[in-house]
Steps between C-alpha positions, in 0.01 A plus 500: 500500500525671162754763556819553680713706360395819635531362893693770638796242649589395191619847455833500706607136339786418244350406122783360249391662191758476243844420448777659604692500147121576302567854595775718393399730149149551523185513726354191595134482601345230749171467692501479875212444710284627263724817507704590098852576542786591312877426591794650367882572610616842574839677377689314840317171403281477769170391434157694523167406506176714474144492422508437071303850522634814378399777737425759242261302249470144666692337162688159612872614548599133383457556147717855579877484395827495740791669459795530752288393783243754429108402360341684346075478377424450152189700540674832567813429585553546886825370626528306836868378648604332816248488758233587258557858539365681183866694356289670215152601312610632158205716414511713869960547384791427666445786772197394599413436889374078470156468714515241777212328292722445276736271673450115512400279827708196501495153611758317701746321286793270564714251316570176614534158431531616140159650491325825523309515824189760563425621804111691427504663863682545825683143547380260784675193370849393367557385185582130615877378540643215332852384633627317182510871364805598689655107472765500277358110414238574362416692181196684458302461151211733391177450276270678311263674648124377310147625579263232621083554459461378858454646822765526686427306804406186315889477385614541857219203591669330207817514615445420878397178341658196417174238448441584187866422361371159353182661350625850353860441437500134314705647185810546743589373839124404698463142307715352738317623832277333706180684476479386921572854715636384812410710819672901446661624830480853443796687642732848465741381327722798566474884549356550170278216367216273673370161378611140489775217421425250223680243328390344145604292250501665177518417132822616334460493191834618193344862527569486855842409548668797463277627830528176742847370365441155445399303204316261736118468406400614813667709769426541908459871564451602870321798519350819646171732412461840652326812480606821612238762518275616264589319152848368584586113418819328578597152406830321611623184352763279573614230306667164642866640358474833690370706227267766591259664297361771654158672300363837618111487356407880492174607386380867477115600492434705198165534592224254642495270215872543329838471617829486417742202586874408505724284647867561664736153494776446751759213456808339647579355199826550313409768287588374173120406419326740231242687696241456238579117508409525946193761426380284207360246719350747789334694223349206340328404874399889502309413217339261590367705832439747236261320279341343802438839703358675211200263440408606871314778482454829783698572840545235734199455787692621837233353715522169656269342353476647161718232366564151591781408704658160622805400672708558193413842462603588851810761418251735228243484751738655730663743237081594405451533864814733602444696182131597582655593813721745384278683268174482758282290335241348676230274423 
């Protein structure tokens, strides 16, 4: 398989592509599925998003300026407002009648989970639901969003794994793991999310504390890995205290071979923990999937036997297998 981005199912699923708070005075420009778009807020503060495409000349409206909800192009200075709807074209006057042409198709768009969420057809799927959102408990912490040169389904395969913990991540928690996988029971672990139970041992070192809550050198965490179709990742982890850290792993195809990644944190803790002291740790593991993932070169072989699989492997093999499902691919 070398492409997937332009299967049509993909189409009516929810991509996080920025955040939430990285929009407010001026366009903002991402890649979807191949697809350039441009995201702004309109004069009510509702977002927009649209092909980055002026209709009149084809000039990227992201590099256009916004004022009072309104964008205009910095070609010749067409102005576009909520719902894309083009509100004026300076050289035809203010009287003029606006051609249909010259009104924007947009995407889906919704805003949740402190993210900006594109829909780039008719939706099929829900944007998954996480519980500790409405649990007064828990906090929710954001991160950055960061492009990644890696095909998208290789992070997912990443992160449906846990074997290479004591290979990959050896600079923060995996020294400490057995590199032994006992047998995966694969399960639904609730209305959202399929995959597995696991419990390791892992290293916890000073840079870690502020995340597992104890100074101990290492900490039992009893976990949980599922997907949620396409490029969804959830990870649960509870400590022996009764903290929870709960880490939504979200990764967005920008096209075959790029992507865009971030993660969204969940915690019972007591709140008075710096964020960026909790994220520090997480982002510092994303890195190291990051430097790993892009030494691997192309899209990730769908087929069954295009890769090598053992016991281990078992939960990617079934994320690879329901994935090639959805979009129709067959070997």
């Amino acid at each position: 398989m070398s492409t997937f981005v332009d299967s049509e199912p993909l189409q009516g699923c929810w991509y996080p592509v920025a955040r939430a708070d990285e929009v407010h005075d001026k366009p903002h420009a991402v890649r979807l599925l191949g697809e350039d778009l441009v995201i702004w807020r309109d004069a009510t503060d509702a977002l927009v998003v649209a092909p980055d495409r002026c209709p009149h000349r084809e000039a990227p409206l992201s590099i256009g300026s916004l004022e009072g909800g309104v964008l205009s192009c910095a070609y010749h200075g067409w102005a576009f407002g909520a719902d894309g709807k083009c509100v004026s074209i300076p050289s035809s006057g203010p009287d003029a009648t606006i051609p249909p042409a010259a009104h924007l198709g947009c995407r889906k768009v919704d805003e949740k989970y402190g993210l900006i969420w594109v829909c780039p057809g008719e939706p099929t799927m829900a944007i998954p639901e996480i519980g500790q959102e409405a649990d007064p408990a828990f906090r929710r912490i954001n991160t950055p969003v960061e492009a990644w040169t890696t095909s998208t389904p290789r992070l997912v395969d990443n992160f449906m794994d846990f074997s290479h913990f004591p290979w990959v991540h050896t600079g923060t928690f995996g020294g400490a793991q057995d590199p032994y996988v006992p047998k995966i029971d694969l399960e639904q672990l609730d209305d959202e999310f399929f995959g597995y139970r696991y419990e390791v041992e892992a290293s916890n070192p000073d840079e870690a504390v502020a995340v597992s809550g104890s100074e101990e050198d290492t900490v039992h965490r009893v976990m949980t890995t599922g997907f949620s179709l396409p490029f969804v990742v959830r990870s649960t982890i509870r400590y022996d205290d009764g903290l929870e850290h709960i880490l939504l792993l979200l990764s967005t195809p920008v096209d075959d071979l790029n992507s865009l990644f971030t993660f969204v944190v969940w915690r019972n803790d007591d709140h008075s923990t710096d964020p960026d002291e909790i994220i520090a740790f997480d982002r510092a593991i994303g890195a190291e999937d990051k430097a790993m993932l892009e030494q691997v070169p192309g899209t990730l072989d769908l087929s069954r036997t295009g890769v090598a699989n053992v016991q281990s492997d078992k939960p990617s093999v079934e994320w690879r297998r329901r994935f090639a499902e959805l979009i129709g691919f067959s070997e």
